[in-house]
C-alpha positions in Angstrom: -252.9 109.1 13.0 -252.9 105.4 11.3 -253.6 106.0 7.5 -254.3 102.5 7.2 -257.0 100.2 8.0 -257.2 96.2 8.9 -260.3 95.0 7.4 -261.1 91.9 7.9 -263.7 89.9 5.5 -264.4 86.4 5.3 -263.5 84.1 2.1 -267.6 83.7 1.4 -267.1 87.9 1.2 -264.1 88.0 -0.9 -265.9 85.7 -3.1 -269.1 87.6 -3.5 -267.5 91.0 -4.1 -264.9 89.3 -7.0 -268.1 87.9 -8.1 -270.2 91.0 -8.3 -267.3 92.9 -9.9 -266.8 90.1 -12.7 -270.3 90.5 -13.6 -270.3 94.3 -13.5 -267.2 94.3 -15.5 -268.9 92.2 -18.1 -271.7 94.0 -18.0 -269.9 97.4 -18.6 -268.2 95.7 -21.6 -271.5 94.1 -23.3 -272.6 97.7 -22.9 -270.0 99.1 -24.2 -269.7 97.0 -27.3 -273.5 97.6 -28.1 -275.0 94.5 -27.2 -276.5 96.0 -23.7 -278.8 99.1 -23.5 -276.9 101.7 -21.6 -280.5 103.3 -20.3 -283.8 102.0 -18.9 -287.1 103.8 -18.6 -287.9 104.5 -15.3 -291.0 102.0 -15.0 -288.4 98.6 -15.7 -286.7 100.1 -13.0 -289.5 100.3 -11.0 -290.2 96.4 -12.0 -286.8 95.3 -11.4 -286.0 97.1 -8.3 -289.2 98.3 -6.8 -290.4 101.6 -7.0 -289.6 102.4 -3.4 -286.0 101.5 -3.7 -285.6 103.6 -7.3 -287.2 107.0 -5.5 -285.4 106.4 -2.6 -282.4 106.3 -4.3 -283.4 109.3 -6.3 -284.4 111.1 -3.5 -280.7 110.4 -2.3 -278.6 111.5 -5.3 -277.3 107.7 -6.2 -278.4 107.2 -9.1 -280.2 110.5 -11.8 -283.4 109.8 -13.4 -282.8 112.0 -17.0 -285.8 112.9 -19.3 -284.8 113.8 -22.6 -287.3 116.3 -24.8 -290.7 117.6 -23.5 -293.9 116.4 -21.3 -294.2 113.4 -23.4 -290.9 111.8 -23.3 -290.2 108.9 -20.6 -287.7 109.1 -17.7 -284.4 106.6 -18.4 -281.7 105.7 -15.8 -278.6 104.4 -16.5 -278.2 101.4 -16.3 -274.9 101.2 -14.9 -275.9 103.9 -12.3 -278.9 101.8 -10.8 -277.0 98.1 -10.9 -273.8 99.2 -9.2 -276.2 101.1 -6.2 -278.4 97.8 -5.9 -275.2 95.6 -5.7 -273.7 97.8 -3.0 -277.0 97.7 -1.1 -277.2 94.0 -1.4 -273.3 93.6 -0.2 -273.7 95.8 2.4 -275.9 92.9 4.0 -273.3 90.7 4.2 -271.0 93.0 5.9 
């Protein structure tokens, strides 16, 4: 059994996924720095991603929708979570 893989990927793919991971990697650092929520309620997801998309993803265990205190408190996602699951959906289109 071969325990390792060719893959080939075009430069325009190598480019993209060095770009999202820049971008992520900044992002991570604003957010850990304090200048970047960590969290969003669930309804900017819904805005920013579609609301299909978020409970589909849900539904799938990718990313955890968390509700801190009782019946009144808002759903948050983190934000980390919910970015790094759209960006692999998006790059999985190029592939």
């Amino acid at each position: 059994m071969d325990l390792f893989m060719e893959i080939q990927i075009t430069v325009y793919i190598l480019e993209k996924l060095l770009e999202e991971a820049a971008e992520m990697g900044g992002r991570i650092a604003l957010s850990r720095i304090g200048k970047l929520r960590p969290y969003m309620k669930k309804a900017e997801a819904y805005r920013l991603y579609g609301r299909r998309n978020v409970e589909n993803w849900i539904a799938q265990g990718l990313i955890t929708a968390r509700k801190d205190g009782g019946h009144s408190a808002s759903w948050r996602i983190e934000w980390l979570e919910i970015e790094s699951v759209f960006k692999a959906k998006n790059l999985i289109r190029y592939l």
